[in-house]
C-alpha positions as CSV (number, residue, x, y, z in Angstrom):
1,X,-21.3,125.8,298.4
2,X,-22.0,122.3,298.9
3,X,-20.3,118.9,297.2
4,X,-23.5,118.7,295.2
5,X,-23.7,122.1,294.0
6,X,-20.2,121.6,292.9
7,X,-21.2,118.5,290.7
8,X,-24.1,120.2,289.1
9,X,-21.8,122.5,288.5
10,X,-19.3,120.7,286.3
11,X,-22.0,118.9,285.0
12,X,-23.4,122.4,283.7
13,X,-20.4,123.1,282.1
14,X,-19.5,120.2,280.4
15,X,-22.8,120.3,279.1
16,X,-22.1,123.7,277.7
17,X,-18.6,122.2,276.1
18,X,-20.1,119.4,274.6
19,X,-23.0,121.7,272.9
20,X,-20.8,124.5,271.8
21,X,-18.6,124.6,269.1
22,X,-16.6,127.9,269.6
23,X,-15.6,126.0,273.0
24,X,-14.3,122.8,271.2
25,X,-12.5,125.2,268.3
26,X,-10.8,127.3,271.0
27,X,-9.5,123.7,273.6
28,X,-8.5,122.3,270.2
29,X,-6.3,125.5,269.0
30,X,-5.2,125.5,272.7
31,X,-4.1,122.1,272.3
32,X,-2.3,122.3,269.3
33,X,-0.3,125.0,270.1
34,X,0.9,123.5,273.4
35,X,2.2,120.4,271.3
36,X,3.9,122.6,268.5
37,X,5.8,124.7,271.7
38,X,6.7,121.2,273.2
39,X,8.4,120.0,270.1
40,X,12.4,120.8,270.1
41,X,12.7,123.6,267.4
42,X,15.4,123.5,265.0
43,X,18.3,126.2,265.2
44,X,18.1,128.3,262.1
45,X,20.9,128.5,260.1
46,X,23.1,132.2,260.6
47,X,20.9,134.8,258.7
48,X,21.6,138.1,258.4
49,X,19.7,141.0,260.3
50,X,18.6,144.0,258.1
51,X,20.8,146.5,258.4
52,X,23.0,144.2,259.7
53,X,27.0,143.6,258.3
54,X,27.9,140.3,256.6
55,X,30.9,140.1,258.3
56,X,29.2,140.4,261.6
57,X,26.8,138.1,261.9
58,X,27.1,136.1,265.3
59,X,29.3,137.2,268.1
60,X,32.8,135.5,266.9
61,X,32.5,137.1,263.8
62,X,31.7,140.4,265.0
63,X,34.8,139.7,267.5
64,X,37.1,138.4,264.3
65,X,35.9,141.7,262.5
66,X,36.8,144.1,265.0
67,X,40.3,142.2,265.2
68,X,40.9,142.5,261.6
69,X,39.9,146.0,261.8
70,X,42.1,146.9,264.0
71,X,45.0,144.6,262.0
72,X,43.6,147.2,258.7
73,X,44.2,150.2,260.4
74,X,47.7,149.2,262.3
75,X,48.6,147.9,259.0
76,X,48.0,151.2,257.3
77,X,49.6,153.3,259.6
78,X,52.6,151.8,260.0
79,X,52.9,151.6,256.4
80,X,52.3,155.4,256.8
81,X,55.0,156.1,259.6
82,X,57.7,154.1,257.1
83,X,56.9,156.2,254.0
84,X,57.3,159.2,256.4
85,X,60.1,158.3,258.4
86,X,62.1,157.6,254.9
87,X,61.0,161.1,253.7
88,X,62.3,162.6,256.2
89,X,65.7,161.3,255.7
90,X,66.1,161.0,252.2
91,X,64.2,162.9,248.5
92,X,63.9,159.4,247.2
93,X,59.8,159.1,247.3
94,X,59.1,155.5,248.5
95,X,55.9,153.5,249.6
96,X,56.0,151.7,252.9
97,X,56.6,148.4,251.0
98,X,59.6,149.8,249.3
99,X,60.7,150.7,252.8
100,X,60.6,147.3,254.0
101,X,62.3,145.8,251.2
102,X,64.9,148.2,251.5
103,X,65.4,147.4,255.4
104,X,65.5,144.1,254.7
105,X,68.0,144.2,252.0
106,X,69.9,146.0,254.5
107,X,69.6,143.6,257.1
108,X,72.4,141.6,258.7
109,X,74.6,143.8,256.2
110,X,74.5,140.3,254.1
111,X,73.4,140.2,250.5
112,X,70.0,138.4,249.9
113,X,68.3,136.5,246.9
114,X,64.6,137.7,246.2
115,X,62.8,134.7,247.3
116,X,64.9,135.1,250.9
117,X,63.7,138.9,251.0
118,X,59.6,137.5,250.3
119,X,60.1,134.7,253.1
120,X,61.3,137.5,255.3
121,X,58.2,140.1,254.4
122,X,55.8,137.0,254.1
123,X,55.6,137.9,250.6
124,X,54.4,136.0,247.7
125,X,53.8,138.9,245.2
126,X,57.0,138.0,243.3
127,X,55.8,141.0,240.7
128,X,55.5,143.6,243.1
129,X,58.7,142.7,244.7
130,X,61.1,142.4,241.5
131,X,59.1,146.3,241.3
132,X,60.5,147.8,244.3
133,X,64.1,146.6,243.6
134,X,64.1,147.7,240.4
135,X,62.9,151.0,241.7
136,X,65.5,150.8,244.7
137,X,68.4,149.9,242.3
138,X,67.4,152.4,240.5
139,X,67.1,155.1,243.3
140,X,71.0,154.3,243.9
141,X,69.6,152.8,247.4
142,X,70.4,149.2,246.6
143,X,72.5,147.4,244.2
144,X,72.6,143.6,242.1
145,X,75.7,140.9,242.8
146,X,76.3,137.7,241.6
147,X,74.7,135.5,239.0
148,X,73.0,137.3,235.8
149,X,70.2,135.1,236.0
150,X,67.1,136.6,237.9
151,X,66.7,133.6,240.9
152,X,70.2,134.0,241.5
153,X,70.8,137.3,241.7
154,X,71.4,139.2,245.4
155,X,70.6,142.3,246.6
156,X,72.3,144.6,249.0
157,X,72.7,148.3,250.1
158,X,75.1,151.0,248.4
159,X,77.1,153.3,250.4
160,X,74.3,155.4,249.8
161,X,71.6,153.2,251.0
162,X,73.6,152.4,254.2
163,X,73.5,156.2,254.5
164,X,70.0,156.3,254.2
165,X,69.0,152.9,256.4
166,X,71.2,154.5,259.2
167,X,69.5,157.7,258.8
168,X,65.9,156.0,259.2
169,X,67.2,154.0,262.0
170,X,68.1,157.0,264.3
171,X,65.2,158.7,263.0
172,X,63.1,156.1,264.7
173,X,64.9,155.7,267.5
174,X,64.6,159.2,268.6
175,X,60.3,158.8,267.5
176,X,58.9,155.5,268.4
177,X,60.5,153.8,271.5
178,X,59.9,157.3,273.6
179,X,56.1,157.1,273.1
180,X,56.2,153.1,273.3
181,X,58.3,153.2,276.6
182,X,55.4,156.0,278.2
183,X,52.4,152.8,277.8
184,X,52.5,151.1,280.8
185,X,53.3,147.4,280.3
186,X,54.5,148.0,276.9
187,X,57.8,145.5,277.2
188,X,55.8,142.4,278.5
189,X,52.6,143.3,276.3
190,X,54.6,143.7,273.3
191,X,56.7,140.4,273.8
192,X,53.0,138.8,274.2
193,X,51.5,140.5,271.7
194,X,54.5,139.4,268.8
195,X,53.9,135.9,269.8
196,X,50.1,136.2,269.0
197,X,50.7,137.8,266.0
198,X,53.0,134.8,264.6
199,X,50.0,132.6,265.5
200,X,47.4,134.6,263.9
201,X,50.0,135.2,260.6
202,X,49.8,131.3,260.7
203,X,46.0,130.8,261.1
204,X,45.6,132.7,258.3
205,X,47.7,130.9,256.3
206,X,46.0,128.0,256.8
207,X,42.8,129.5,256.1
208,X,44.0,130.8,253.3
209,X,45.0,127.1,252.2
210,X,41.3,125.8,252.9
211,X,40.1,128.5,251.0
212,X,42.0,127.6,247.4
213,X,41.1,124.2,248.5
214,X,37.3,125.0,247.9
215,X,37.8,127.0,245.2
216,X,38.9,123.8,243.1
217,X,36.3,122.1,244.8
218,X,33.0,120.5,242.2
């Protein structure tokens, strides 16, 4: 096709433009949405997908969740393994809380005051502690010394709770460390692992600390 053909041709055409309006509607819309693509789109803020867990919206949350998941259900059972591992050895029945105060009032064979044994547990359920000794004093597994007044007063084991203690001790020792020592890596994982797990316990804490800090918040 010759030059000339090719000018009467785009004359043709934008003859045809300029006379129809469908052609100018559709440039126009054509337009327009190449100028509302160009402009820079502002991130929306974290919505939830139906069906979709609040907890696990983005991909560090759905990371945090399956960490504290996994914190849930090793909490549980090893609350579980103390409960049984006390039963086992004595017809005292205990929770796995009342195990740990009771290994703690036992340890170092020193008498402690109630505020050293919720430092020790990370504990600040004062109720729920001055519970379980009442219910080990009780149980003949611990015993009071010292000052009548209740910040004052120490607790440490009976004959009876040593008994007992020593009894869970071997218990474990004869349970846990064979299965531990059969995961390979387990001594330089769980060294690893312990120090983590301090840093976490004190990530929460702080969190914990911005959180009542809201909550007073206007």
């Amino acid at each position: 096709m010759s030059r000339a053909c090719l000018g009467r041709e785009r004359t043709t055409s934008g003859d045809r433009f300029e006379k129809d309006p469908v052609l100018r509607r559709t440039q126009k819309t054509a337009a327009k949405r190449a100028a509302d693509i160009a402009k820079p789109k502002k991130q929306p803020a974290v919505t939830e997908r139906p069906g979709s867990w609040h907890l696990a919206r983005t991909e560090t949350e759905r990371r945090l969740t399956d960490f504290e998941f996994g914190l849930e259900r090793l909490a549980q059972a090893y609350y579980r393994w103390k409960a049984a591992c006390l039963a086992a050895v004595c017809d005292v029945p205990l929770t796995g809380d009342d195990v740990a105060v009771l290994n703690v009032v036992r340890m170092g064979d020193e008498p402690k005051r109630l505020s050293e044994i919720g430092q020790l547990l990370n504990r600040v359920d004062v109720p729920n502690l001055q519970y379980a000794t009442r219910k080990l004093v009780r149980a003949g597994l611990i015993e009071t010394e010292g000052s009548s007044s209740r910040k004052e007063t120490r607790y440490r084991a009976t004959i009876t709770g040593r008994s007992v203690t020593e009894a869970y001790a071997a218990l474990r020792a004869a349970t846990l460390p064979p299965m531990l020592d059969a995961l390979d890596g387990w001594a330089a994982k769980s060294e690893i692992t312990s120090i983590h797990l301090d840093l976490v316990s004190s990530l929460y804490a702080q969190a914990a600390q911005v959180a009542i800090t809201r909550r007073h918040q206007p």
